[in-house]
C-alpha positions as CSV (number, residue, x, y, z in Angstrom):
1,X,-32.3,-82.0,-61.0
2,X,-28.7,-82.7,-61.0
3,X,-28.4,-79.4,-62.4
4,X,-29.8,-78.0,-59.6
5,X,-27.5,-80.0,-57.5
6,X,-24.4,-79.0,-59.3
7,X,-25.2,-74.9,-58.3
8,X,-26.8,-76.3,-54.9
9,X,-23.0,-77.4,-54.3
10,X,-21.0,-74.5,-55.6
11,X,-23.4,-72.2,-54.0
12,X,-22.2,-73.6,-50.7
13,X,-18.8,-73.1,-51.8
14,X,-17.7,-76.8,-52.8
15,X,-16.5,-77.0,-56.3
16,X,-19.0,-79.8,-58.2
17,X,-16.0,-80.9,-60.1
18,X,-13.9,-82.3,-57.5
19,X,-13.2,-86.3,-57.9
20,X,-15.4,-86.9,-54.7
21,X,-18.3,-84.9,-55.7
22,X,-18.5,-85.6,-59.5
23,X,-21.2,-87.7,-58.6
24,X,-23.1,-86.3,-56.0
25,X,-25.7,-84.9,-58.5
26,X,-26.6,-88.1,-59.8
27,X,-26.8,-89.8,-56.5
28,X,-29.0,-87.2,-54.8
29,X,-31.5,-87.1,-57.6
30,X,-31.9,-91.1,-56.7
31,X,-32.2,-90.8,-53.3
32,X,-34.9,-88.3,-54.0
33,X,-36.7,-90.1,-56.3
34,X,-36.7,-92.8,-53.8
35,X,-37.7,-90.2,-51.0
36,X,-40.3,-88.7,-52.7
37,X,-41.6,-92.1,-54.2
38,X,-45.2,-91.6,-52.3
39,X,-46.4,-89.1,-55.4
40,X,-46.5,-92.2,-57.6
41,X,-48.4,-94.5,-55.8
42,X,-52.2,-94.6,-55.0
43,X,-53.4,-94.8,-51.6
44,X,-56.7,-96.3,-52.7
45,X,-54.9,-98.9,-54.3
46,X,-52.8,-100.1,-52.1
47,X,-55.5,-100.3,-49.6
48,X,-58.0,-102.1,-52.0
49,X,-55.8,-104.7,-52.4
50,X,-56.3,-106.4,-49.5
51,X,-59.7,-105.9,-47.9
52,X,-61.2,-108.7,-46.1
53,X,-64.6,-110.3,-45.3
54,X,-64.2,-111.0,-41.3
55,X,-66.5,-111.1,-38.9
56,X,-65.5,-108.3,-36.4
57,X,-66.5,-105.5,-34.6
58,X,-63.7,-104.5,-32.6
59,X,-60.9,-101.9,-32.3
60,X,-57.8,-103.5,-34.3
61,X,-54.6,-101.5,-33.5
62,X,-50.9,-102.0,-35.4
63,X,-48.3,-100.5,-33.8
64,X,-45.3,-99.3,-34.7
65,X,-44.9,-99.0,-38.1
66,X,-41.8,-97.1,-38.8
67,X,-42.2,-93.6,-40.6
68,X,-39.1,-92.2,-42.4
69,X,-40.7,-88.9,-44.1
70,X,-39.3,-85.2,-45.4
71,X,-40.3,-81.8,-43.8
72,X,-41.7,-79.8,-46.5
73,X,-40.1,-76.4,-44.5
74,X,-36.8,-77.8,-44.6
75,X,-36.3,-80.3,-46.7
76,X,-34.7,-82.7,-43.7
77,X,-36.0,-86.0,-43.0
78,X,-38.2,-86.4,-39.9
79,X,-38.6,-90.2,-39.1
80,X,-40.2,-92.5,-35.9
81,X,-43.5,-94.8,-35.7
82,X,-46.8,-94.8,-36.4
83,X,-49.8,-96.7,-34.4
84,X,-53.2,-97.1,-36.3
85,X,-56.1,-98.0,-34.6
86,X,-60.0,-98.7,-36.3
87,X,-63.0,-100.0,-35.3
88,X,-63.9,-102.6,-38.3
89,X,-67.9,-103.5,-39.0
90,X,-66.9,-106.9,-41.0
91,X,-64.6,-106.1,-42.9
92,X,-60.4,-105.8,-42.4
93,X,-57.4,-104.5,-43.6
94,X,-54.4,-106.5,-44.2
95,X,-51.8,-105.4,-41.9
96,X,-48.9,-105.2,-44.2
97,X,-51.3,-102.8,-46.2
98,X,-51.7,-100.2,-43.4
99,X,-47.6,-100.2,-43.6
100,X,-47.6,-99.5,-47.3
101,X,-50.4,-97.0,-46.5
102,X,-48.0,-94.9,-44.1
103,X,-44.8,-95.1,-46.5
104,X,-47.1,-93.8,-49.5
105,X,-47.7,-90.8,-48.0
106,X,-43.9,-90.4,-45.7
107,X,-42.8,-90.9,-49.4
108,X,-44.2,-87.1,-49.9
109,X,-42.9,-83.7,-48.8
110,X,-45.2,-83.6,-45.0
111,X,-45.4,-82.0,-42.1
112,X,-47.1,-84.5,-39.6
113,X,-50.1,-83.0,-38.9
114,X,-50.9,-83.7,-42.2
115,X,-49.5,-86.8,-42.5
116,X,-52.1,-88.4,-40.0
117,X,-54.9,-86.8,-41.1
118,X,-54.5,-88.2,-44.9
119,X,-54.0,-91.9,-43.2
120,X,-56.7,-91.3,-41.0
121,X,-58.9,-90.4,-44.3
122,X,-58.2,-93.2,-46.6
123,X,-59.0,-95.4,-43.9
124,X,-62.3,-94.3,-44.0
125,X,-63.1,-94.3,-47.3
126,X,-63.2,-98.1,-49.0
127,X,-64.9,-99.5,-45.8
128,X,-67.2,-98.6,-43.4
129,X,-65.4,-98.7,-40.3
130,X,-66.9,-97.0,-37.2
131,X,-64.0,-94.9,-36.4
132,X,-60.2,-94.3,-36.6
133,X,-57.2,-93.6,-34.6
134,X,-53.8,-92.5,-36.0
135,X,-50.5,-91.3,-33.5
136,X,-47.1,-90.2,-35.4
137,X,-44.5,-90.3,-33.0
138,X,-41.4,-88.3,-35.0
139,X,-38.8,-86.4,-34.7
140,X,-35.6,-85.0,-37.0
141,X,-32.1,-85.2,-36.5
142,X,-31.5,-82.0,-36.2
């Protein structure tokens, strides 16, 4: 990757050499790696890790979870919040879960259409709630 990064810069018309950018390659191949952290970590996982027995049967909504993602078209960042709302039959997610839930996939190259459909999904999977809302609210900085 730094590689890449090195031609990225000199195909822009920067020289990769000079003092300020010597180390440009290496710090944008961490930045990525942090970026783009989503594609090691399992959704299910996360999420089985903290169910709970609870007796309710009600719409349970978080709000505002903040969303910093990547737009797979661009590669520019796209960031805002995200509101999740279920209907649980006895069972519940922890709520710092659902926030880890939304970075893991942020953490990925999205566009946001996509994005709430695979939070919307694993949701549904490890418990049997009635239904699911998700709402990205995003834009870039462009």
């Amino acid at each position: 990757m730094e590689q890449a990064i090195r031609r990225i810069l000199s195909a822009i018309g920067e020289n990769p050499d000079r003092e300020g950018l010597i180390k440009t390659p290496q710090r944008v191949q961490k930045a990525y790696q942090f970026l783009m952290k989503g594609y090691s970590e399992d959704p299910e996982a996360i999420l089985k890790s903290a169910m709970y027995e609870e007796e309710c049967n009600h719409m349970i909504i978080v709000r505002d979870i903040e969303v910093y993602s990547m737009c797979e078209h661009h590669l520019l960042p796209f960031f805002g919040k995200c509101h999740i709302g279920y209907i649980a039959r006895n069972k519940v997610y922890g709520v710092s879960k659902l926030a880890r839930l939304v970075e893991c996939y942020a953490r990925r190259l999205q566009v946001q259409e996509r994005l709430t459909q695979q939070i919307a999904a694993s949701l549904m999977g490890p418990m049997d709630i009635e239904g699911v809302g998700v709402i990205i609210e995003a834009h870039t900085s462009a």
